[in-house]
C-alpha positions in Angstrom: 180.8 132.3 143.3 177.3 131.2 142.7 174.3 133.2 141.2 171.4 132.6 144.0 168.3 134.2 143.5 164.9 133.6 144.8 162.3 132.6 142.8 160.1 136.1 143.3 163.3 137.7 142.5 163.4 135.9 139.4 160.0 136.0 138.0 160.1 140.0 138.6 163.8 140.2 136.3 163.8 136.8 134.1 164.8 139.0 130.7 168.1 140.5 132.7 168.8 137.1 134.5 168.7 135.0 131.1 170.5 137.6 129.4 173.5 137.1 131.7 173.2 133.6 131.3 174.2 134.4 127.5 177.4 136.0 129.0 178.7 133.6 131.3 178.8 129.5 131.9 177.4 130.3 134.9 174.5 128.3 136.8 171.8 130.0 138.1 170.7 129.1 141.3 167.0 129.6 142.2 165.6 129.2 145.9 162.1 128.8 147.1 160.9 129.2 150.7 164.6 129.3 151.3 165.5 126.2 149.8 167.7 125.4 146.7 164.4 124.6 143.8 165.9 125.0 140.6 169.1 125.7 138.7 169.0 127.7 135.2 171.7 127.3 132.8 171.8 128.9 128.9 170.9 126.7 126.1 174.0 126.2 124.5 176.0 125.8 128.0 173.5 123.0 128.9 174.0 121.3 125.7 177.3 121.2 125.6 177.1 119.7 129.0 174.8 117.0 127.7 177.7 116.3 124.9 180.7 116.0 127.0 178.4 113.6 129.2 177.7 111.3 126.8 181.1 111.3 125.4 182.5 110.7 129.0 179.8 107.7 129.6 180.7 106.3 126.0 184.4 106.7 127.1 183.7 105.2 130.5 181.9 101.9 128.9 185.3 101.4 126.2 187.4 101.1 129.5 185.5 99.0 131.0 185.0 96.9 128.4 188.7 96.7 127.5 189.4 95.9 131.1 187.0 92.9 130.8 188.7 92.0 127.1 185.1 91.7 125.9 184.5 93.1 122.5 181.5 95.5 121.7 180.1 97.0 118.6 180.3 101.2 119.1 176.7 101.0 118.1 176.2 99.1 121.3 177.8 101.8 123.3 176.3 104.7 121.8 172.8 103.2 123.2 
């Protein structure tokens, strides 16, 4: 279940909310004026995001470039 918190919410307890960030993968969402603004994630959890990312899009480009028989340098992929 999703973390929602408002924004004033957040501002009056952002040392407990990033501390449970550190526990859990969780996201937190933030609203403002009742709509979604923002979501918070911990450092690490958001990095390790950003790695299996770019290992799935670098993944993703050596499929399709096998499927097209076209040979390309890694180096190009990693761009």
């Amino acid at each position: 279940m999703p973390r929602i918190v408002t924004a004033e919410d957040l501002r009056a307890r952002l040392g407990r909310e990033l501390d449970a960030l550190k526990e859990t993968e969780e996201a937190l969402y933030v609203s403002k004026r009742g709509r979604l603004a923002a979501v918070v994630l911990d450092s690490e959890h958001y990095a390790a995001l950003i790695d299996r990312l770019e290992y799935l899009e670098d993944s993703l480009a050596a499929l399709r470039a096998r499927e097209d028989r076209i040979t390309v340098a890694w180096a190009e992929i990693r761009e």
